[in-house]
N, CA, C and O of each residue as an XYZ file, in Angstrom:
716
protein
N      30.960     -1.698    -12.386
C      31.928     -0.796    -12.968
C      31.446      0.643    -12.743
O      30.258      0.925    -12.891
N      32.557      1.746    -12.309
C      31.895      2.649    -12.040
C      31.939      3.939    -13.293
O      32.784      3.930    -14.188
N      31.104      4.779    -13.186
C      31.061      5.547    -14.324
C      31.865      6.428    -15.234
O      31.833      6.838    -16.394
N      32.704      6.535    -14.006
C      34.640      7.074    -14.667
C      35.167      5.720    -15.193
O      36.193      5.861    -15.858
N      34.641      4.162    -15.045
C      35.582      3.167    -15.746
C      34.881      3.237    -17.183
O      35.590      3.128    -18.183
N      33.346      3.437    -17.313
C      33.032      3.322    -18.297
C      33.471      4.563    -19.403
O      33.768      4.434    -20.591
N      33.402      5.797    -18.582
C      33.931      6.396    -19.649
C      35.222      6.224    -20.133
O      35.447      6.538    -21.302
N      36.316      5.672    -19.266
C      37.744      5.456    -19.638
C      37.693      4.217    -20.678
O      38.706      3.977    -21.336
N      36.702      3.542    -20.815
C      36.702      2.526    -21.791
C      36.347      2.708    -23.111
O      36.853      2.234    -24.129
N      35.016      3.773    -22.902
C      35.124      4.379    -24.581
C      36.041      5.038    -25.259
O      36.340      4.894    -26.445
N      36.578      5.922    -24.315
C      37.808      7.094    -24.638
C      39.105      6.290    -25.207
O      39.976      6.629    -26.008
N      38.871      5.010    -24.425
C      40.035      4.140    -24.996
C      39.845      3.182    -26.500
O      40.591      2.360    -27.031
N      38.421      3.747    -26.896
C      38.024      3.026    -28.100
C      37.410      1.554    -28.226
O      37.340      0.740    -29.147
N      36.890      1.579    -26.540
C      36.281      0.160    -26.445
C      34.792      0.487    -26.249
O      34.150      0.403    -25.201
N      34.389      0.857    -27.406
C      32.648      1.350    -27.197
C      31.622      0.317    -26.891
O      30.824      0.360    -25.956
N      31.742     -0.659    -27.831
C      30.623     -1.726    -27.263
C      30.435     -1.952    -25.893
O      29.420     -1.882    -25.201
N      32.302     -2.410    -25.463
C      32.077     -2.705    -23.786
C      31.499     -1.877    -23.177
O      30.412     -2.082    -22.637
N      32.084     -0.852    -23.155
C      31.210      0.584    -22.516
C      29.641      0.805    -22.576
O      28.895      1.110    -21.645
N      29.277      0.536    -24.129
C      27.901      1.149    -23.902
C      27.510     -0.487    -23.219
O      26.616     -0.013    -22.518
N      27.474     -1.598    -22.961
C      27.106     -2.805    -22.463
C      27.004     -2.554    -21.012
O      26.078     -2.921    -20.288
N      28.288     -1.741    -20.589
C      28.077     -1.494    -19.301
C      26.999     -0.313    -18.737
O      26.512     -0.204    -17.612
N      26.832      0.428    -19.796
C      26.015      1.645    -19.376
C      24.784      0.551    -19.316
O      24.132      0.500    -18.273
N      24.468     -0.279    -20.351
C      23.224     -0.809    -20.166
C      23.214     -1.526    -19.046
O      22.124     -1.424    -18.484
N      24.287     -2.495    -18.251
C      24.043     -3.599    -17.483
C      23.553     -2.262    -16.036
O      22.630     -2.415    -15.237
N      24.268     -1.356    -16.088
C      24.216     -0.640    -14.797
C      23.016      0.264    -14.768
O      22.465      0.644    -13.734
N      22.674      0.563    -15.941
C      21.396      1.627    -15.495
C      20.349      0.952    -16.462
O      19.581      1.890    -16.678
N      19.912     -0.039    -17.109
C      18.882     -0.755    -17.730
C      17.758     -0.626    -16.759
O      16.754     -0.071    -17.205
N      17.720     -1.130    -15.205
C      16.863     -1.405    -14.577
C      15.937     -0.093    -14.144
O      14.731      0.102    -14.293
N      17.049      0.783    -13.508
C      16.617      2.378    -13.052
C      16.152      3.122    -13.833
O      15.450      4.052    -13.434
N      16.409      2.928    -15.192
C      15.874      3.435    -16.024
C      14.572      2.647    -16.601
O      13.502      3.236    -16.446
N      14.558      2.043    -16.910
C      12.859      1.328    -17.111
C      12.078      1.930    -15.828
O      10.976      2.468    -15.933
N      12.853      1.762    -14.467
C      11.205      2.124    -13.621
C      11.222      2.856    -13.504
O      10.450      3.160    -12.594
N      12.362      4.676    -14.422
C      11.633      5.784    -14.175
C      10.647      5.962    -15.216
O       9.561      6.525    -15.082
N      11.343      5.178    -16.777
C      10.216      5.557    -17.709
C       8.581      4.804    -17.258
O       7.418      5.147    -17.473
N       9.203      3.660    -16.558
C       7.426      3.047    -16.050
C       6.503      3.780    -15.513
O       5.313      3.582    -15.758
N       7.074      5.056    -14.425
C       6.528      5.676    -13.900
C       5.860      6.591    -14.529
O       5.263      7.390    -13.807
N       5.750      6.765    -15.990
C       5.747      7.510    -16.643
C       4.517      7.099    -17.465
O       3.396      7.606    -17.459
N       4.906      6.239    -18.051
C       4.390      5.328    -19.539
C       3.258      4.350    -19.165
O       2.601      4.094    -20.175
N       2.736      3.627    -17.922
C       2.006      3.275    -17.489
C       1.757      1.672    -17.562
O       1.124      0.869    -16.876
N       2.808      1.574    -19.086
C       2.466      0.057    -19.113
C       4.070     -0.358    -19.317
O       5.009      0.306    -19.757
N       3.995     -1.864    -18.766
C       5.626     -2.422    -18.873
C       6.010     -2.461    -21.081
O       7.141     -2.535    -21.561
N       4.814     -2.393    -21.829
C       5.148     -2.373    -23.235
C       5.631     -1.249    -23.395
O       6.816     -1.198    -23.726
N       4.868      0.019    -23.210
C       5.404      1.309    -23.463
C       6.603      1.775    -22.715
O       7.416      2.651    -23.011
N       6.519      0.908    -21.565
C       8.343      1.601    -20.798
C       9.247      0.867    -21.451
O      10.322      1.462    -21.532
N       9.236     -0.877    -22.273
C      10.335     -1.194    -22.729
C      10.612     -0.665    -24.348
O      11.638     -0.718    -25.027
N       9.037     -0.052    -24.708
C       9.404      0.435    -26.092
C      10.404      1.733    -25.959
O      11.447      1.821    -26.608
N      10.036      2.528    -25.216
C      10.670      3.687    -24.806
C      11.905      3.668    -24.374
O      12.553      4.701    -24.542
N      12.634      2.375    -23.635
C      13.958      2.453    -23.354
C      14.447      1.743    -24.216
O      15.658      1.699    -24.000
N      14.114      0.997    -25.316
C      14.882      0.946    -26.566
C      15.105      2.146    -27.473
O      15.953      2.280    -28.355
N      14.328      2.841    -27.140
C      14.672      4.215    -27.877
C      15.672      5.332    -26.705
O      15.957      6.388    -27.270
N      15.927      5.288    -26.007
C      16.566      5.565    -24.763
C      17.608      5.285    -24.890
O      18.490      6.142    -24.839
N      17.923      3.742    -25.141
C      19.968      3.359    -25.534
C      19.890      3.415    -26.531
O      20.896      2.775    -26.833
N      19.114      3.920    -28.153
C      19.516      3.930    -29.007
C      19.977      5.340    -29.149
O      20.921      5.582    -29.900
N      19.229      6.532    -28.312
C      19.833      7.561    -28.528
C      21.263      7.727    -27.725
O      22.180      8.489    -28.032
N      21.222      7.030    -26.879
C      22.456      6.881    -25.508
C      23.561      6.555    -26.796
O      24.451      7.307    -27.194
N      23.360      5.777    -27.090
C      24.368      4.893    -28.271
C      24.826      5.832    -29.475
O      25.990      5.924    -29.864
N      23.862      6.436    -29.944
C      24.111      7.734    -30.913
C      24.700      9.133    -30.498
O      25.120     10.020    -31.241
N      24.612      9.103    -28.900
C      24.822     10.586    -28.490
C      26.601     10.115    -27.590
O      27.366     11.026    -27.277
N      26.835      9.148    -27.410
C      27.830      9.028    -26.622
C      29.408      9.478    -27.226
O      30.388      9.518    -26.482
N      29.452      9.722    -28.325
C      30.682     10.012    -28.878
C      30.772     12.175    -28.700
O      31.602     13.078    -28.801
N      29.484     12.004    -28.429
C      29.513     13.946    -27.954
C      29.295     13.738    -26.417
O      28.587     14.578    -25.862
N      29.628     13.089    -25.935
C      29.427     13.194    -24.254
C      30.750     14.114    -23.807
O      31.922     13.856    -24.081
N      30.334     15.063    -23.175
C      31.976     16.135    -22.667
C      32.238     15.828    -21.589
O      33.438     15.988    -21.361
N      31.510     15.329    -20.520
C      31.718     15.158    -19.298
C      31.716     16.131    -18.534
O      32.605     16.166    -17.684
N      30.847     17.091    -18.584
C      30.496     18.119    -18.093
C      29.407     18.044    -16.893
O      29.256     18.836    -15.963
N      28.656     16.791    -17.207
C      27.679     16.288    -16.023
C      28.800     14.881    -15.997
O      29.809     14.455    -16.558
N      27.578     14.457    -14.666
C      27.835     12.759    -14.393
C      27.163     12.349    -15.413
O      26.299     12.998    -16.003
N      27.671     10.838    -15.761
C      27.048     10.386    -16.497
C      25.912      9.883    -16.111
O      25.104      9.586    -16.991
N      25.618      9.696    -14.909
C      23.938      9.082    -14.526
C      22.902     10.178    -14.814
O      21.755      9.959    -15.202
N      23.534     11.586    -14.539
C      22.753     12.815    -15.085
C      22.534     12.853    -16.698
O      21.386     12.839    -17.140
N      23.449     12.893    -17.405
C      23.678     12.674    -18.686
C      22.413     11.436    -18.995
O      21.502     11.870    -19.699
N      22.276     10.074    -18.584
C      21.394      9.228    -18.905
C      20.165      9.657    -18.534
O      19.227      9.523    -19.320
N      20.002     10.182    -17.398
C      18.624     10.582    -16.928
C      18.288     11.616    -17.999
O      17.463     11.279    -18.847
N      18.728     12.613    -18.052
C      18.248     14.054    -19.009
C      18.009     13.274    -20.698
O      17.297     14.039    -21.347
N      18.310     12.295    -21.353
C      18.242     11.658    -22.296
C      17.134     10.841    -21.188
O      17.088     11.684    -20.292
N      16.359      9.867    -20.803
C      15.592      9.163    -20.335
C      14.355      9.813    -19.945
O      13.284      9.224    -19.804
N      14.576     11.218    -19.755
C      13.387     12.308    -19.430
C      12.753     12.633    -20.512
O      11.563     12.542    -20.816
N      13.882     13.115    -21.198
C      13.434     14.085    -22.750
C      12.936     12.751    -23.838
O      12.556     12.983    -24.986
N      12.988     11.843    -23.462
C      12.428     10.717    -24.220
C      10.695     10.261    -23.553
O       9.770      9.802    -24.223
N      10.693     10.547    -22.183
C       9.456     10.458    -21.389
C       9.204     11.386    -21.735
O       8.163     10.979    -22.250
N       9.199     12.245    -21.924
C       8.371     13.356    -21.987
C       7.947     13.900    -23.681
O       7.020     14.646    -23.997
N       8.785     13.358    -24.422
C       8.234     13.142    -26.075
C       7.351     12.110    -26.268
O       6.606     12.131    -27.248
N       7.320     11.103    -25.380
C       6.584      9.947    -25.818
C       5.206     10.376    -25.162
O       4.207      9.760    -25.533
N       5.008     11.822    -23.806
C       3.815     11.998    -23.267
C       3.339     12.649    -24.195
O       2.284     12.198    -24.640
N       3.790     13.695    -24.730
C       3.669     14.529    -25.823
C       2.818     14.194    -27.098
O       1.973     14.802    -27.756
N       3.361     13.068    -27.153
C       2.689     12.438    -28.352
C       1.713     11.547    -28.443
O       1.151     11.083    -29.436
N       1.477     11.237    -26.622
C      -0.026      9.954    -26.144
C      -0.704     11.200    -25.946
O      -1.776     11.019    -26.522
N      -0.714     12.527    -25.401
C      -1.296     13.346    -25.509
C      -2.255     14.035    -26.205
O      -3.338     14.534    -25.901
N      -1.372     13.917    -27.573
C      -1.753     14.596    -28.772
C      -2.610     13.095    -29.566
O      -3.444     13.376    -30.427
N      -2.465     12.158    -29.372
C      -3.082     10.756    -29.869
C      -4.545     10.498    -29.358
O      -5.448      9.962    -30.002
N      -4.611     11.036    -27.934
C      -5.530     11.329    -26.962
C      -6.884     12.336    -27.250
O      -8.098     12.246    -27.070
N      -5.658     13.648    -27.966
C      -7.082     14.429    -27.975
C      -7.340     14.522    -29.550
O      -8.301     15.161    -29.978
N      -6.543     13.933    -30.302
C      -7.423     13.559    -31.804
C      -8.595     12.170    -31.865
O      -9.375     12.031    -32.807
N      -8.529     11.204    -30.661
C      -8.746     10.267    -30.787
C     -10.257     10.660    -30.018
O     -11.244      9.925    -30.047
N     -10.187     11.931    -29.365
C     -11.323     12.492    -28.051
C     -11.311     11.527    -27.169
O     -12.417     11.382    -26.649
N     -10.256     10.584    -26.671
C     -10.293     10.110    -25.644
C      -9.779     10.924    -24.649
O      -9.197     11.941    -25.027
N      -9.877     10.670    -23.268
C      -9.618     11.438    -21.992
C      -8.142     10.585    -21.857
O      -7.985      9.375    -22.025
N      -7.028     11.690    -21.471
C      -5.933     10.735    -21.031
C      -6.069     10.048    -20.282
O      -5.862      8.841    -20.402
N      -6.648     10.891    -18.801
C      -6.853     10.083    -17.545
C      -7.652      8.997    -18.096
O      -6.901      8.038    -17.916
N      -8.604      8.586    -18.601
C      -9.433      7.444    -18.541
C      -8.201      6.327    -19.296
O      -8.024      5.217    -18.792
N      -7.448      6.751    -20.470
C      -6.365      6.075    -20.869
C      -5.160      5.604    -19.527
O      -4.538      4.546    -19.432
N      -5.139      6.447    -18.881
C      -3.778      6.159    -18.055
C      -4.293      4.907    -16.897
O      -3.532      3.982    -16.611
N      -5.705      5.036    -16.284
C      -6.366      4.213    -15.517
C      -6.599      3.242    -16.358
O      -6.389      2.285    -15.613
N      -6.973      2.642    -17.697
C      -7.493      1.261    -18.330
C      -5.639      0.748    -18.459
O      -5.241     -0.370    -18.133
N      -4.933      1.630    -18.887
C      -3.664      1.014    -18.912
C      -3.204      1.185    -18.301
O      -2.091      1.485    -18.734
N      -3.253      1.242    -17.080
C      -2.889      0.843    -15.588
C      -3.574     -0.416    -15.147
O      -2.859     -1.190    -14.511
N      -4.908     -0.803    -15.373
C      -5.605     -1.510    -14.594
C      -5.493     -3.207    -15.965
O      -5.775     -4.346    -15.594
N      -5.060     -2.879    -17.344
C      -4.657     -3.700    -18.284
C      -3.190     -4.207    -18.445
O      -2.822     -4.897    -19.395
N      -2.503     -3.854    -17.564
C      -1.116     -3.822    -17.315
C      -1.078     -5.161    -16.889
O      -1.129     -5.105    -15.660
N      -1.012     -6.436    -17.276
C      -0.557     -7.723    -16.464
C       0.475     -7.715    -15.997
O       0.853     -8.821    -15.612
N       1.222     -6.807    -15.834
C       2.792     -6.720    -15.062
C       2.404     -5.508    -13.561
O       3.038     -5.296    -12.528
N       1.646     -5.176    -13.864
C       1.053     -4.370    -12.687
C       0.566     -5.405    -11.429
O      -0.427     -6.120    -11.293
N       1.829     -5.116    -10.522
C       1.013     -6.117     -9.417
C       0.788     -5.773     -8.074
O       0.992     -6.578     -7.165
N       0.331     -4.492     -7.868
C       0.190     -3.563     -6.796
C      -1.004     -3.715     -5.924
O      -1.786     -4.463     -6.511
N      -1.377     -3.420     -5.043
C      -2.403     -3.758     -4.554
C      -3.162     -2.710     -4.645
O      -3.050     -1.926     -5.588
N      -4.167     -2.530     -3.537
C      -5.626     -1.239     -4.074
C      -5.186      0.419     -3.576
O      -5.728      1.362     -4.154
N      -4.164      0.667     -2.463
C      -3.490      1.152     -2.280
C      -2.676      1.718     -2.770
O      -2.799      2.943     -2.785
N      -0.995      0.865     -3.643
C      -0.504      1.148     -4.831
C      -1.332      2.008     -5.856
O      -1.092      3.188     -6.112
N      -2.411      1.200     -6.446
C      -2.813      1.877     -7.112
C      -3.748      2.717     -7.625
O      -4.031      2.880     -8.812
N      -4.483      3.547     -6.110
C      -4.525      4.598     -6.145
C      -3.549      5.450     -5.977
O      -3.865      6.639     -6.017
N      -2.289      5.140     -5.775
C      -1.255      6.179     -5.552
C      -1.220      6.645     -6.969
O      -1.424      7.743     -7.487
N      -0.933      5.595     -7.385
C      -0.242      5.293     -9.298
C      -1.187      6.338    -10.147
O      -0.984      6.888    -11.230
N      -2.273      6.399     -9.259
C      -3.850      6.983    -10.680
C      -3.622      8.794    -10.033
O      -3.955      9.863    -10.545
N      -3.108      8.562     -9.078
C      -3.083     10.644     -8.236
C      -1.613     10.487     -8.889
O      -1.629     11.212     -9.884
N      -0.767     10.071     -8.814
C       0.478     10.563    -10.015
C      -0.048     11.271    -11.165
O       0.050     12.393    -11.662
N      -0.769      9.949    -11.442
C      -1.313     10.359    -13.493
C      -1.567     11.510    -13.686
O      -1.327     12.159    -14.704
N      -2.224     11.957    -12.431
C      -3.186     13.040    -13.000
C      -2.279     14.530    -12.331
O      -2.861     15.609    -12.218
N      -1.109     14.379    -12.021
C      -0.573     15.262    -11.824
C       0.177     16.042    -13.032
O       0.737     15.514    -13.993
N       0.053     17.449    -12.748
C       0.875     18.151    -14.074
C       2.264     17.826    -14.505
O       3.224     17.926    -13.740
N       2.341     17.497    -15.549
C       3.841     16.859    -15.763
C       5.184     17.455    -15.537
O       6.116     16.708    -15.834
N       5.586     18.968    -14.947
C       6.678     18.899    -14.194
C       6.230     18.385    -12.214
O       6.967     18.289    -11.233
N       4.936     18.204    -12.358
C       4.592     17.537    -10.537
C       5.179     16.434    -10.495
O       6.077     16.097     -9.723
N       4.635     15.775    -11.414
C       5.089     14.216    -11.485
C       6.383     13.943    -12.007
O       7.129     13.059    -11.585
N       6.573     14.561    -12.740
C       8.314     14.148    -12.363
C       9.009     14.130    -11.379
O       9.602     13.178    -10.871
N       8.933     15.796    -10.900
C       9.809     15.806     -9.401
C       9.009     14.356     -8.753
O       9.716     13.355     -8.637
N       8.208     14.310     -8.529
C       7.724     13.694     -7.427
C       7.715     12.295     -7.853
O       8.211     11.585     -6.978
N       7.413     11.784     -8.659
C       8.306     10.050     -9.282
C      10.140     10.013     -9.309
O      10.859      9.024     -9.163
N      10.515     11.338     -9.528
C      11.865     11.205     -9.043
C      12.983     11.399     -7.647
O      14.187     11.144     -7.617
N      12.064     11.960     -6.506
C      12.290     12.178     -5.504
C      11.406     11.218     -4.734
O      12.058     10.591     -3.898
N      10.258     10.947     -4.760
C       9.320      9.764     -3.945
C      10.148      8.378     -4.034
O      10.922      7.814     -3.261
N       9.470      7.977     -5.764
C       9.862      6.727     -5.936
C      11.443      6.306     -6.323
O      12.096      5.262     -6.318
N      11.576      7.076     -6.508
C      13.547      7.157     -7.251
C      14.433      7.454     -6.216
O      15.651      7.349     -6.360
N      13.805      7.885     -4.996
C      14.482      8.603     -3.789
C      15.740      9.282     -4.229
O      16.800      8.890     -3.741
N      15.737     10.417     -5.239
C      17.159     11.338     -5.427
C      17.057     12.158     -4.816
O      16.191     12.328     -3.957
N      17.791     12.760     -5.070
C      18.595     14.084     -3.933
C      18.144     15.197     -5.043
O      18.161     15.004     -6.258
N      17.742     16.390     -4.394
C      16.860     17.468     -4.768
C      17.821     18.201     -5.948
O      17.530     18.813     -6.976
N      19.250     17.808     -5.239
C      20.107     18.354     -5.966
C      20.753     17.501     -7.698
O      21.198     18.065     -8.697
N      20.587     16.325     -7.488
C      20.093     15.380     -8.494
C      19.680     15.491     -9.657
O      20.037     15.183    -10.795
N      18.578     16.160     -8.982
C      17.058     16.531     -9.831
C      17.127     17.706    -10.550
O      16.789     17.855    -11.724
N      17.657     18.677     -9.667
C      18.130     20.014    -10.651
C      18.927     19.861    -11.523
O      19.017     20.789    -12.327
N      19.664     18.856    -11.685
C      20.828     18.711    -12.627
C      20.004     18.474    -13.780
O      20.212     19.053    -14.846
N      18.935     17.520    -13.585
C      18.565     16.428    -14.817
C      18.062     16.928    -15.346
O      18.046     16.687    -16.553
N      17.108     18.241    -14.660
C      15.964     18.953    -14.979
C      15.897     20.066    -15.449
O      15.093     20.810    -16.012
N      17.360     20.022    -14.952
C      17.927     22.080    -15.666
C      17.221     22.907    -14.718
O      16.749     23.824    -15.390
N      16.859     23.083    -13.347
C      16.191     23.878    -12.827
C      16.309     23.891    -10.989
O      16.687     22.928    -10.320
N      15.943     25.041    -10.521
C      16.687     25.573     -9.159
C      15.651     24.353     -8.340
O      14.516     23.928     -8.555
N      16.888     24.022     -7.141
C      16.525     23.234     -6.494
C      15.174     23.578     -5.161
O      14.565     22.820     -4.406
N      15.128     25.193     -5.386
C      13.731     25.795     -4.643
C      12.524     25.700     -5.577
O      11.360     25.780     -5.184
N      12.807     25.567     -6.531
C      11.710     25.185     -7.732
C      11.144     23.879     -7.459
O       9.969     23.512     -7.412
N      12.360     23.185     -7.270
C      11.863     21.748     -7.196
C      11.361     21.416     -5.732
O      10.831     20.313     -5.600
N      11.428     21.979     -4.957
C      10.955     21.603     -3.848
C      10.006     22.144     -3.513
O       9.541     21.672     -2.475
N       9.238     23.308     -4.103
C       7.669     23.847     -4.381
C       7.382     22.508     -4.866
O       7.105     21.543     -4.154
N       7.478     22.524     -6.234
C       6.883     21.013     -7.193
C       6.480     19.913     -6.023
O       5.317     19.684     -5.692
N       7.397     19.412     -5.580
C       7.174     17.879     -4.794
C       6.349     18.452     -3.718
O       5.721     17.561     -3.146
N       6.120     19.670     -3.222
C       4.786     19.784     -2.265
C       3.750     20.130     -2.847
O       2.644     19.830     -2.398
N       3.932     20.897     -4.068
C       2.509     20.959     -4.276
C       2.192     19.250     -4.612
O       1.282     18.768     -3.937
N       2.810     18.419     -5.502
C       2.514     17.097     -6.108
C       1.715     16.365     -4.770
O       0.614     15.815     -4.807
N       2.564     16.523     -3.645
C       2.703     15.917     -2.348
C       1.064     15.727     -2.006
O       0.328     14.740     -2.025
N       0.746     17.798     -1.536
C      -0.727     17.741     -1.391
C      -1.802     16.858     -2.218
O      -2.598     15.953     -1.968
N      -1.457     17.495     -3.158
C      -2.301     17.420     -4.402
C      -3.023     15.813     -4.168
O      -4.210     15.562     -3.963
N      -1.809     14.809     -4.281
C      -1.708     13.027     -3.961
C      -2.535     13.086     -2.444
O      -3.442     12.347     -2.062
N      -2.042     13.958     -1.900
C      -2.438     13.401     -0.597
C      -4.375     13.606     -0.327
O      -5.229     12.847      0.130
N      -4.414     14.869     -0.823
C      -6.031     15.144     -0.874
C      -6.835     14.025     -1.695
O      -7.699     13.349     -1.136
N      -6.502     13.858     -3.086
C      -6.732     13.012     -3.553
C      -7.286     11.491     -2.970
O      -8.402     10.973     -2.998
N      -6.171     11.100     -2.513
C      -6.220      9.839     -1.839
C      -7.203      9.738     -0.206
O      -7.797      8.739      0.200
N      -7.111     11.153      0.511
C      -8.346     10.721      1.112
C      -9.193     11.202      0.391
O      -9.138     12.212      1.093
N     -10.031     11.490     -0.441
C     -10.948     11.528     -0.987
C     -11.440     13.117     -1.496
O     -12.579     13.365     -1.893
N     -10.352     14.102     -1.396
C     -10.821     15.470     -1.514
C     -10.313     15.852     -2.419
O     -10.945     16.887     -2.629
N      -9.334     15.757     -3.427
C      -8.969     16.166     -4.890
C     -10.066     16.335     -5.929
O      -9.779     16.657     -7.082
């Protein structure tokens, strides 16, 4: 169903169906951007239950001013990025190192099934500054369009294309061995 049917279905007062469909169609894309994020398959499905619950609470103010896949993403971000916010802040009361957190729950992940390759990619993400790694988990692994990205992100699409090179280098030094 496409995203003008779903909105014609709420507007018509058929909300459940609608939000069912928002879930059947973007459930998946959305878990593996928050995965990319959250590090473990627990914390990406805790996080996208909080994701359609705000989807579910915010949909009766939707104007249609974006697409709605923009609309889900910018709610799916601002939820990744409260939940970093707050492993962050858990992190440095706890005096643990994030990075050493993001690598044990990466490497404790039984749903993690990447090889040695994968996941050194996965560990030069982590450690990228968190507007790097966004662009660059959303343009690498998400393969969107630059223009996409500015929507979701609220920000110029020359902005974003600094970001994904510096991220780019950054991964790339890293991985041969010079980061």
């Amino acid at each position: 169903m496409s995203d003008e049917e779903i909105i014609g279905l709420y507007r018509r007062g058929e909300r459940e169906k609608a939000f069912n469909e928002i879930v059947r169609n973007y459930s998946e894309r959305l878990y593996w951007h928050v995965r990319s994020f959250a590090g473990s398959h627990d914390d990406a499905d805790d996080i996208l239950q909080d994701i359609f619950i705000k989807i579910w609470n915010a949909l009766p103010h939707f104007r249609g001013e974006a697409r709605l896949f923009t609309w889900l993403y910018r709610i799916a971000t601002n939820e990744v990025l409260n939940f970093l916010r707050k492993r962050r802040l858990k992190y440095v009361l706890s005096f643990t190192s994030e990075e050493k957190a993001w690598v044990e729950s990466l490497e404790a992940d039984p749903y993690f099934n990447g090889d040695d390759a994968q996941k050194k990619l996965m560990l030069a993400v982590g450690r990228l500054p968190e507007k790097q790694r966004l662009v660059f988990v959303m343009r690498y692994f998400e393969e969107m369009e630059y223009q996409e990205i500015s929507e979701i992100l609220d920000t110029s699409v020359g902005s974003l294309k600094a970001s994904y090179h510096h991220a780019y280098m950054k991964i790339k030094n890293e991985i041969e061995g010079g980061f």
